[in-house]
C-alpha positions as CSV (number, residue, x, y, z in Angstrom):
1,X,26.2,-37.4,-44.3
2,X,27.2,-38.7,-40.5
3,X,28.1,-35.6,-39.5
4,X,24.2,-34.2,-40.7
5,X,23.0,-37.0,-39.2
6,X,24.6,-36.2,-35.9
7,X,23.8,-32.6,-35.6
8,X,20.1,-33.6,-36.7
9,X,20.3,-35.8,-33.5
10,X,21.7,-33.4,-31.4
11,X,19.1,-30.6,-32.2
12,X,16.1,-33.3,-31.5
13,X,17.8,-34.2,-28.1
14,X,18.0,-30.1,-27.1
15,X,14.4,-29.9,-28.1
16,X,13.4,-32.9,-26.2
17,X,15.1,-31.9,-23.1
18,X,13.8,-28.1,-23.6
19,X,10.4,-29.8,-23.9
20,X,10.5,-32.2,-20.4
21,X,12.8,-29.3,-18.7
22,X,9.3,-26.8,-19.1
23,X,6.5,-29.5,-19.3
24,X,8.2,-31.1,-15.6
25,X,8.8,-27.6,-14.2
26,X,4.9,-26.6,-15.4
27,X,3.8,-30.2,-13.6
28,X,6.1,-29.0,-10.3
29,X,4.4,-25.9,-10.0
30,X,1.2,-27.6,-10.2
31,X,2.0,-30.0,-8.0
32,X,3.0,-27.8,-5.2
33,X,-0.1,-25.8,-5.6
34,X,-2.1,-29.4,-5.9
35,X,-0.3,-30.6,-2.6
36,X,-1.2,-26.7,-0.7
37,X,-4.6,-27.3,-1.6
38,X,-4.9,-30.8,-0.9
39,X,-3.4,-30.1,2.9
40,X,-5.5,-27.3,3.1
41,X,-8.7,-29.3,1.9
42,X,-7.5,-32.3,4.6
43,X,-7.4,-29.8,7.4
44,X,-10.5,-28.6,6.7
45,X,-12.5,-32.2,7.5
46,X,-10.1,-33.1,10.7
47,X,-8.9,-31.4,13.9
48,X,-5.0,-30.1,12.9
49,X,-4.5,-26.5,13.3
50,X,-4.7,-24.0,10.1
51,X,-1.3,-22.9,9.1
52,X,-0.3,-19.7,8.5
53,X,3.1,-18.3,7.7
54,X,4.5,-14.2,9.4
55,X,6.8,-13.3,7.0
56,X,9.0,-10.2,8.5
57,X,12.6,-9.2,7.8
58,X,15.1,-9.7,10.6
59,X,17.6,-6.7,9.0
60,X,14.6,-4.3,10.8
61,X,13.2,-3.9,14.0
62,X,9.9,-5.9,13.5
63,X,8.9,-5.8,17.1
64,X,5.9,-3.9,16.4
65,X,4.6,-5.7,13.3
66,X,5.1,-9.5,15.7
67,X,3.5,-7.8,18.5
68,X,0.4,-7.1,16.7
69,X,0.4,-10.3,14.9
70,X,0.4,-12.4,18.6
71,X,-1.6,-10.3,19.9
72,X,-4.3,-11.5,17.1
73,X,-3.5,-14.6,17.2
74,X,-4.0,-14.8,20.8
75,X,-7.7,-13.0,20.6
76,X,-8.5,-15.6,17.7
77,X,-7.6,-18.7,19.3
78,X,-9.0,-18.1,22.8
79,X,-12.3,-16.7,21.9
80,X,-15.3,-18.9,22.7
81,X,-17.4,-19.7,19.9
82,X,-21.8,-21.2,19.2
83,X,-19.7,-24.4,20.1
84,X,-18.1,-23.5,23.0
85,X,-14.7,-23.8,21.8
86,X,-11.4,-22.1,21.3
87,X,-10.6,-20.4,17.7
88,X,-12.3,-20.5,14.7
89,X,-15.7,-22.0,14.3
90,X,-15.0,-24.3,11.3
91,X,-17.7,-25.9,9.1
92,X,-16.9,-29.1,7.6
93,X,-17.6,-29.8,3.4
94,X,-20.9,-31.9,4.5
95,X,-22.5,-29.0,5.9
96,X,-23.7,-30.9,8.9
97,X,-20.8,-30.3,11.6
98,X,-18.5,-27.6,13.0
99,X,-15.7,-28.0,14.9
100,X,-12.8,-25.5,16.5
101,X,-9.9,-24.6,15.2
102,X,-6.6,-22.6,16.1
103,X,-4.6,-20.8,13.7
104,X,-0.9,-21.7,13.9
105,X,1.7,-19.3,12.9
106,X,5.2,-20.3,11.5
107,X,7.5,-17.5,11.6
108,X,9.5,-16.9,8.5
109,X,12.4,-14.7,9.3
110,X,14.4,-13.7,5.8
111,X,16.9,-10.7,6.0
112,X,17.9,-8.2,3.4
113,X,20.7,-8.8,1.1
114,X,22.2,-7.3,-1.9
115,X,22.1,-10.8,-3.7
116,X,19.6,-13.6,-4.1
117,X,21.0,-15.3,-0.6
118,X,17.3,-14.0,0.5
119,X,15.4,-16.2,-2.2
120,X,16.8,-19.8,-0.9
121,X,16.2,-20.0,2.5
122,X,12.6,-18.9,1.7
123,X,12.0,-20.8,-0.9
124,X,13.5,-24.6,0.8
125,X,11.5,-23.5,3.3
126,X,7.9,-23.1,1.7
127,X,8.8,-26.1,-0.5
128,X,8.0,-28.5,2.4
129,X,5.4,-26.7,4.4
130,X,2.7,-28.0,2.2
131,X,0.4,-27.1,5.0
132,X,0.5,-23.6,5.1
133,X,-2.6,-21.8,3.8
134,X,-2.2,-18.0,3.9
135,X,1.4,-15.7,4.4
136,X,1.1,-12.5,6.1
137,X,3.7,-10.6,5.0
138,X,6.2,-7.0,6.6
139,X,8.6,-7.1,3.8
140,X,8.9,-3.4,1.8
141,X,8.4,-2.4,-1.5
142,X,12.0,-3.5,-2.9
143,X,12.0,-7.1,-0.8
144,X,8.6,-8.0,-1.7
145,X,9.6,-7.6,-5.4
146,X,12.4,-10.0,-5.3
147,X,10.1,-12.3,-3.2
148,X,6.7,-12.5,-4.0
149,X,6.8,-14.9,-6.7
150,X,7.7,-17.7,-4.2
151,X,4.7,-18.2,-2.1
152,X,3.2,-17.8,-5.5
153,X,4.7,-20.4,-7.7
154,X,3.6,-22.8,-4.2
155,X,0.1,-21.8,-4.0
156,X,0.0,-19.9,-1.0
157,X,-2.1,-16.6,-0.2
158,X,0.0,-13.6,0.7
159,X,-1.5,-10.6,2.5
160,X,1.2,-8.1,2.1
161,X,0.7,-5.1,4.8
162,X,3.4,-2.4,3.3
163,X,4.4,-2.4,-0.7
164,X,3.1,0.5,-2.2
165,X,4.5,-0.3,-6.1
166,X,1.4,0.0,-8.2
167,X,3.6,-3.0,-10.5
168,X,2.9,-4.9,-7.5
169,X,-0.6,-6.2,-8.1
170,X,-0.9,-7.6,-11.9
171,X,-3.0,-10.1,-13.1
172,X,-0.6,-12.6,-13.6
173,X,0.0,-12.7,-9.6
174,X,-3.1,-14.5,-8.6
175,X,-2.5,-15.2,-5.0
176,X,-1.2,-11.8,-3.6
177,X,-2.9,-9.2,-2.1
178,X,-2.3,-5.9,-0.2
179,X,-3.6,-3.8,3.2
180,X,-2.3,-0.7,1.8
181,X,-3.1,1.8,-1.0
182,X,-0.6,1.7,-3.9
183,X,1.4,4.5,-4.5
184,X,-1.1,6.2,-7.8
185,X,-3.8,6.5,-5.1
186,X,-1.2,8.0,-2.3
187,X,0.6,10.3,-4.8
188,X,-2.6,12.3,-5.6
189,X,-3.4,12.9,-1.8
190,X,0.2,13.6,-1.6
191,X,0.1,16.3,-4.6
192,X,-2.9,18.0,-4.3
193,X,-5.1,17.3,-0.5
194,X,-1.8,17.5,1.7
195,X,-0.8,21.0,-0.3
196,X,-4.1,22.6,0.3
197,X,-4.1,21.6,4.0
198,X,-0.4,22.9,3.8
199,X,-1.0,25.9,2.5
200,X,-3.9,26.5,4.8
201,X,-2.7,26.0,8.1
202,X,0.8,27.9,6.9
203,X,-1.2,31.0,5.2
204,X,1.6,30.7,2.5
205,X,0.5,29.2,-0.9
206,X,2.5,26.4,-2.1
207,X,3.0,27.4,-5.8
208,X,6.5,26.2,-6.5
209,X,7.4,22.2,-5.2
210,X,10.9,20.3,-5.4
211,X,12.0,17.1,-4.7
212,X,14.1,14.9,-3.3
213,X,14.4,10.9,-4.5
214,X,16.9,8.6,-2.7
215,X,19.3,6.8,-5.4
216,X,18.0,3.5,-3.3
217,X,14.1,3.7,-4.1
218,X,12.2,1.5,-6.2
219,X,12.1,2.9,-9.9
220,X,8.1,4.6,-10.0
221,X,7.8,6.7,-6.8
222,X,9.4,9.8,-8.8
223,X,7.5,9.4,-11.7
224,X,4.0,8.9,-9.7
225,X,4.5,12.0,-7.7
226,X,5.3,13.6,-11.3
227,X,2.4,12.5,-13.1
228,X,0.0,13.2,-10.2
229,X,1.3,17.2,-9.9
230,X,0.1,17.0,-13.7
231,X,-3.1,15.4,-13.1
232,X,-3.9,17.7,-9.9
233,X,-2.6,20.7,-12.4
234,X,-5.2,20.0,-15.0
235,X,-8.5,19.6,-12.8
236,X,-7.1,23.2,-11.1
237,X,-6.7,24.7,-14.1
238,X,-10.3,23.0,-15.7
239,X,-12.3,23.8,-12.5
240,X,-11.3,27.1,-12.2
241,X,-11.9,28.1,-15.5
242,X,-15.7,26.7,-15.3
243,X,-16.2,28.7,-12.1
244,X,-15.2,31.5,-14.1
245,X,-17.3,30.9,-17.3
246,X,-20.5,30.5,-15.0
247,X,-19.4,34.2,-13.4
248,X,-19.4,35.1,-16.6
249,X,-22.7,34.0,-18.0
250,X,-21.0,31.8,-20.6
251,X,-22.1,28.4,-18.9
252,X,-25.3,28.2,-17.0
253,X,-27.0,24.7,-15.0
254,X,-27.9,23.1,-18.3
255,X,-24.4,22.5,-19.3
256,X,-23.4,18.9,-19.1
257,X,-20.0,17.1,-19.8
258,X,-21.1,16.9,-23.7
259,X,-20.7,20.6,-23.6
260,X,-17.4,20.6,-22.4
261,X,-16.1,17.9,-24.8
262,X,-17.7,19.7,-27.8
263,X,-17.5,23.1,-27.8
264,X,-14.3,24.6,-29.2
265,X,-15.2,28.0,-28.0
266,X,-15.5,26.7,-24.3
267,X,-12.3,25.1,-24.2
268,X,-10.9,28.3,-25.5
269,X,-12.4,30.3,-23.2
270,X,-11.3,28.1,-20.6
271,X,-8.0,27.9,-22.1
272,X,-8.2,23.9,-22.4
273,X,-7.5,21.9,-25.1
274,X,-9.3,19.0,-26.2
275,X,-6.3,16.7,-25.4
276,X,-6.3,17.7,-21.7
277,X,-10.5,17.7,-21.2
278,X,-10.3,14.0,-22.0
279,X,-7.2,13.7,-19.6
280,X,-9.2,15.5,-17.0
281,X,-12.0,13.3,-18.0
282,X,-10.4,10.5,-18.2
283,X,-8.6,10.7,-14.8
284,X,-11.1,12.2,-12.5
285,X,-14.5,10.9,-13.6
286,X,-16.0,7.2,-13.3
287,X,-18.3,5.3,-15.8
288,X,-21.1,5.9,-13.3
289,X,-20.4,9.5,-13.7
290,X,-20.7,9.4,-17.4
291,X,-23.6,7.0,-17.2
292,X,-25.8,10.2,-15.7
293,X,-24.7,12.0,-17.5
294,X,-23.1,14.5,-15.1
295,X,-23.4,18.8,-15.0
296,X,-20.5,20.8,-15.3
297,X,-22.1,22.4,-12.3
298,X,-21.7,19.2,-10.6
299,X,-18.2,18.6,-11.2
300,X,-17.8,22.7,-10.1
301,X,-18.8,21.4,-6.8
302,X,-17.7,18.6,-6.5
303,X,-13.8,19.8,-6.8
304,X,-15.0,22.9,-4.8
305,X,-12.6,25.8,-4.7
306,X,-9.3,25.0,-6.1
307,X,-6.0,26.6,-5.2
308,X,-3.4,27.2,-7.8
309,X,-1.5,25.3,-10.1
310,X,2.2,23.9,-8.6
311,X,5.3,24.7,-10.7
312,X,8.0,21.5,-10.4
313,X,11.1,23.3,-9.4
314,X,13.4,20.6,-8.8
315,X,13.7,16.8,-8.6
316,X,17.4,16.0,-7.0
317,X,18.8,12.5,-6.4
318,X,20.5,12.3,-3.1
319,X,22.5,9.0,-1.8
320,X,21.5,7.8,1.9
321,X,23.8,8.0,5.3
322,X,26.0,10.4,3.2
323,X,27.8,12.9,5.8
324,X,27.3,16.5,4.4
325,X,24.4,17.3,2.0
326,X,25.1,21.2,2.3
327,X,25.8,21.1,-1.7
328,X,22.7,19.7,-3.1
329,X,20.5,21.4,-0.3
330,X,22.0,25.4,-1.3
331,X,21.6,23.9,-5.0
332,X,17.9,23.0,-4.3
333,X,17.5,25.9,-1.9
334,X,18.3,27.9,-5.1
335,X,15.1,26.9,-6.7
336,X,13.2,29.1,-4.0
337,X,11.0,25.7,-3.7
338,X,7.8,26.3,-1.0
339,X,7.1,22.8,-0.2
340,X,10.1,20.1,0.1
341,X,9.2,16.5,-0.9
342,X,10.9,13.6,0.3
343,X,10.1,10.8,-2.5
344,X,12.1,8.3,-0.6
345,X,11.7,5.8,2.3
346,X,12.0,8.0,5.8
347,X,15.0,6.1,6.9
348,X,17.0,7.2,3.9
349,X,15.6,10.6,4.6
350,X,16.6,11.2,8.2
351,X,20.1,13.0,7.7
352,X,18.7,15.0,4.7
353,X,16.2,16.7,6.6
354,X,18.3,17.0,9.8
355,X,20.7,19.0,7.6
356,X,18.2,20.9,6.1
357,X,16.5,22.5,9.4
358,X,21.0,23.3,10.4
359,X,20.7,25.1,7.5
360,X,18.2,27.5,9.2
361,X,16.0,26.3,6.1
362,X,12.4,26.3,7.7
363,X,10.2,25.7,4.3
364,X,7.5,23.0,5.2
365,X,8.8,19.3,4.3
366,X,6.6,16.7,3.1
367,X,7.0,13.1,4.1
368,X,5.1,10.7,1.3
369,X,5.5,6.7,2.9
370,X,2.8,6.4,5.4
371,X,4.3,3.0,6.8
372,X,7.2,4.8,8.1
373,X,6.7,8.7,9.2
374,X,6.9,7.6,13.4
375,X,10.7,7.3,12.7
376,X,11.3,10.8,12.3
377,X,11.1,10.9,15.9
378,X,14.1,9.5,15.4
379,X,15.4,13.3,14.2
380,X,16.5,15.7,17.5
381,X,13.4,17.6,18.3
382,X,15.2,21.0,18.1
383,X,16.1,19.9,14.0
384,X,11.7,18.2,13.4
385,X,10.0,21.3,12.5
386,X,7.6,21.9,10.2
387,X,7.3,18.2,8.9
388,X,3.8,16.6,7.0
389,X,3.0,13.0,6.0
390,X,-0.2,10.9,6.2
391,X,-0.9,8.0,8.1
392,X,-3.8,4.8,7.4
393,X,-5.2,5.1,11.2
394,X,-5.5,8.3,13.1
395,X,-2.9,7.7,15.7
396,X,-4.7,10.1,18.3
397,X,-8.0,8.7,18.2
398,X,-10.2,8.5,20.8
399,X,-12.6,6.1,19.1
400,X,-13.3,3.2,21.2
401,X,-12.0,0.5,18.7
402,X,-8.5,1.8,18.6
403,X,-8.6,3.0,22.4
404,X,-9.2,-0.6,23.3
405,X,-6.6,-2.0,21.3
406,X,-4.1,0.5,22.1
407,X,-5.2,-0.8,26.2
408,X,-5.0,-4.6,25.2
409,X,-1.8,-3.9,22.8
410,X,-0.1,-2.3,25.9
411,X,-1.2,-5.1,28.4
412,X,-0.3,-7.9,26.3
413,X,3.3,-6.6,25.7
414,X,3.9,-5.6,29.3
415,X,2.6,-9.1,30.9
416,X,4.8,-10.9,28.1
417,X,7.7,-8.1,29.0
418,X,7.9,-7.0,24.8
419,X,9.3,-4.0,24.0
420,X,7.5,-1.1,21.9
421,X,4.5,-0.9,24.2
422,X,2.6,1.9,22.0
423,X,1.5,1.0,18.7
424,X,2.3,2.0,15.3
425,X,1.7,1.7,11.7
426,X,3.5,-1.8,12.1
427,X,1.6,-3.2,14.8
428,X,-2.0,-2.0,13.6
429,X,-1.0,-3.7,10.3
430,X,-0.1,-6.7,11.7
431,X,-2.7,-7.2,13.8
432,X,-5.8,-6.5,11.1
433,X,-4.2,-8.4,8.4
434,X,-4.4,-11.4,11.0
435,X,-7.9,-11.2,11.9
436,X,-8.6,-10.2,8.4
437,X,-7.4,-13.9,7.5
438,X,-9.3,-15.6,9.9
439,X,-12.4,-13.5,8.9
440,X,-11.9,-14.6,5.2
441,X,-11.4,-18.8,6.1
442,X,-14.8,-18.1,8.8
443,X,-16.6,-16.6,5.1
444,X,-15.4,-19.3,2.7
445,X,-16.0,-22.6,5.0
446,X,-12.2,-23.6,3.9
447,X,-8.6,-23.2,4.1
448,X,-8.0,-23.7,1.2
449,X,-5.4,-20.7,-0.6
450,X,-7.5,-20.0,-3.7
451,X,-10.6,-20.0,-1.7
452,X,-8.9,-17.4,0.7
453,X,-7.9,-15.3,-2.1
454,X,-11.4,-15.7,-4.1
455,X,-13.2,-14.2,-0.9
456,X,-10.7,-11.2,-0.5
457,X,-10.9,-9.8,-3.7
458,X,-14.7,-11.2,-4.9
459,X,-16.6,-10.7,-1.6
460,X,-20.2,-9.2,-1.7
461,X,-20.0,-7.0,1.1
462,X,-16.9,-5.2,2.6
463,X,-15.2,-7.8,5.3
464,X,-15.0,-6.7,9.1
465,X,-12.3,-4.9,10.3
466,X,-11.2,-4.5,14.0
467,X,-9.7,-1.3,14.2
468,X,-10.4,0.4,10.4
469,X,-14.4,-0.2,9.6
470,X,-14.1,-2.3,6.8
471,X,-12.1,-3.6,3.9
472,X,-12.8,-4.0,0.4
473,X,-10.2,-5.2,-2.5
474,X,-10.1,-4.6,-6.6
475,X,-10.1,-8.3,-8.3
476,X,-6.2,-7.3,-8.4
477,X,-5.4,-7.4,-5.0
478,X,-5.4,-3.6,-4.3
479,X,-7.1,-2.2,-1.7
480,X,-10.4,0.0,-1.8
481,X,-11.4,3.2,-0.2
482,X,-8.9,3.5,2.5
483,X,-9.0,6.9,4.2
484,X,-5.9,8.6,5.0
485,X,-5.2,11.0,8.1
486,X,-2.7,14.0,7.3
487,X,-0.3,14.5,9.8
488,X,2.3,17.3,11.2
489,X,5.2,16.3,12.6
490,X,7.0,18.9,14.9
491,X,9.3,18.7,17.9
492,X,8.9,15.0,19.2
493,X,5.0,15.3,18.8
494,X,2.9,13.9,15.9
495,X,-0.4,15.9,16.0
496,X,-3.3,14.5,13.0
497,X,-4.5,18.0,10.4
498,X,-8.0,18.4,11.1
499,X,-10.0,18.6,7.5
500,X,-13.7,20.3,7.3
């Protein structure tokens, strides 16, 4: 009987202490967040500077990316505003005054690591900057995953300016958002535009694709590319087939989307079945466009003329800084692949590519992370040939936004004697996610994190941008309707594709 008695006791005490261990670390979170907002709320009714934390990895050459950053930082706080002050015009809760404020970086250095030594130095460290309102963040796809739920479980609005994991942005993840387009948006361009410009300026059609995925990338790049070759495959085949039935007489201007989902003897004449009209549907066409409804003319024209489906030859894994990767390139070269992928960050790609060009292999290669594609320049200009990628700014330009910050971008790093005088993907980045901050604290009247976030992804018109024209963000965090540039790469110079 004790003995019951005792191991009665002993379950209540686990239960207890499982109760107070999640009920006190439920309360800490809330506190943190409760103390954030509090600072934030305090700095917005007296004169201290508003907080803001660079996050950048110290393992990489983040130069660029802090260049950019000061050089924001420096327009912001030294521009003159109705007041007559320096920084930010700031209006206080009562409606009735502004005053100035700066924004104050604090630098938050981390560096990579193959255990968690990366979490605790970041995490002491936002514990007791209560104060900081807003994180702009450099770290990649795989160092953003094993980070991001810090500033989160504090309260603290990231802007993250280079993960590309769809997974990134869930619903669950309140305070993060992102600059650049996630990785389902950039495999499509990367699948079907950037073939068809291919293909065009080659004269060779790109009917047969392979490629290559480093051992090191996050798990999803392969399968995006995959999915997207499929998606691309079906509109082909679905758009060409219509342009052929209205050749043919069998579809005229009538013909609407009901059509195509109902008749049985379209779809076979189309060869299409029913499963892959709603995928087409389902993947290429909006509510709005179903709300019309919409023509199968309109669609016809809207996709324009297609090129041919693709044919996945290969998809090899391949382990980066190896010495010789003659083996698996004669394996893939096998294939008789006309377009080479590279599904991998560029860095891991360098020596893959290099090899392949020895090789006297001279098949177009396709680069798919825009945040990276200047460091093939780090590949011997006799061995970059015949190399494509995309970028999120058109770096020859001769707009006058980005030709005036490329002029104050260079002046402010010579005068302060920085290295990487020229920008890149880095530095543009950088310096719009900055601004885009201050733009967003200007909009709300506060500092406060939530408030920061709310008018990212809930604003009524698209916010201001300084180089790009505007941004716009999905109520997850993702950005909207970014354009992308299609680039060549050959011999040292980086030249952007034209498109009609």
């Amino acid at each position: 009987m004790k003995f019951t008695i005792h191991i009665r006791v002993l379950v209540y005490l686990v239960l207890t202490y499982t109760a107070i261990y999640v009920f006190v670390g439920i309360q800490q979170s809330n506190f943190y967040r409760r103390i954030s907002s509090a600072r934030a709320q305090t700095a917005s009714v007296d004169r201290k500077d508003i907080q803001v934390g660079i996050l950048y990895n110290t393992s990489e050459d983040s130069s660029s990316f802090l260049n950019g950053v000061d050089l924001a930082l420096e327009e912001i706080n030294n521009r003159t505003n109705a007041i007559n002050g320096k920084g930010l015009l700031f209006m206080l809760p009562d409606g009735r005054n502004a005053i100035t404020r700066k924004i104050r970086p604090i630098y938050l250095p981390v560096r990579t690591s193959k255990d968690l030594t990366i979490v605790s130095p970041l995490e002491s460290t936002l514990k007791w900057k209560k104060d900081l309102v807003a994180i702009v963040s450099s770290l990649s796809t795989t160092m953003t995953l094993r980070t991001r739920v810090i500033p989160e479980y504090y309260g603290i609005a990231t802007l993250a300016v280079r993960p590309t994991l769809p997974s990134l942005t869930q619903e669950d993840f309140k305070y993060f958002v992102r600059t650049v387009p996630n990785f389902h948006y950039l495999a499509e361009f990367f699948m079907d535009r950037l073939p068809a410009l291919i293909s065009k300026k080659s004269g060779k059609r790109i009917k047969r694709i392979g490629i290559f995925f480093a051992t090191t990338s996050p798990e999803g790049y392969l399968d995006e590319l995959i999915a997207a070759r499929e998606v691309v495959n079906v509109r082909i085949k679905l758009v060409n087939g219509l342009q052929a039935a209205f050749e043919v007489g069998i579809l005229n201007d009538s013909n609407d989307i009901d059509d195509l989902r109902g008749s049985k003897y379209l779809q076979s004449a189309i060869d299409l079945d029913s499963s892959l009209v709603e995928k087409f549907i389902e993947d290429n066409l909006t509510e709005a466009d179903l709300k019309k409804p919409i023509t199968l003319k309109e669609i016809v024209e809207r996709f324009g003329s297609m090129d041919t489906e693709t044919m996945l030859v290969f998809t090899k894994p391949f382990i980066p800084n190896q010495k010789d990767y003659r083996p698996l390139i004669v394996s893939a070269e096998n294939t008789n692949p006309d377009l080479i992928v590279m599904a991998s960050g560029i860095p891991d790609a360098l020596g893959l590519i290099r090899q392949i060009r020895e090789m006297g292999i001279d098949k177009p290669v396709m680069v798919t992370r825009i945040n990276e594609y200047e460091q093939l320049l780090d590949i011997p200009t006799d061995r970059l040939t015949n190399v494509y990628g995309a970028a999120m700014y058109d770096p020859n330009s001769n707009s006058e936004r980005f030709l005036s910050f490329k002029e104050r971008y260079g002046r402010f790093c010579l005068l302060r004697n920085r290295q990487n005088r020229s920008p890149n993907f880095q530095s543009v980045q950088g310096y719009e996610a900055v601004h885009l901050i201050a733009e967003v604290i200007e909009k709300s009247h506060s500092a406060i994190p939530m408030n920061i976030i709310n008018t990212l992804k809930y604003s009524n018109t698209p916010l201001q941008g300084q180089i790009f024209d505007s941004y716009s963000f999905s109520t997850e965090g993702d950005i909207l309707n970014r354009k992308l540039y299609p680039l060549f790469i050959d011999r040292g110079v980086i030249s952007t594709i034209k498109e009609d």
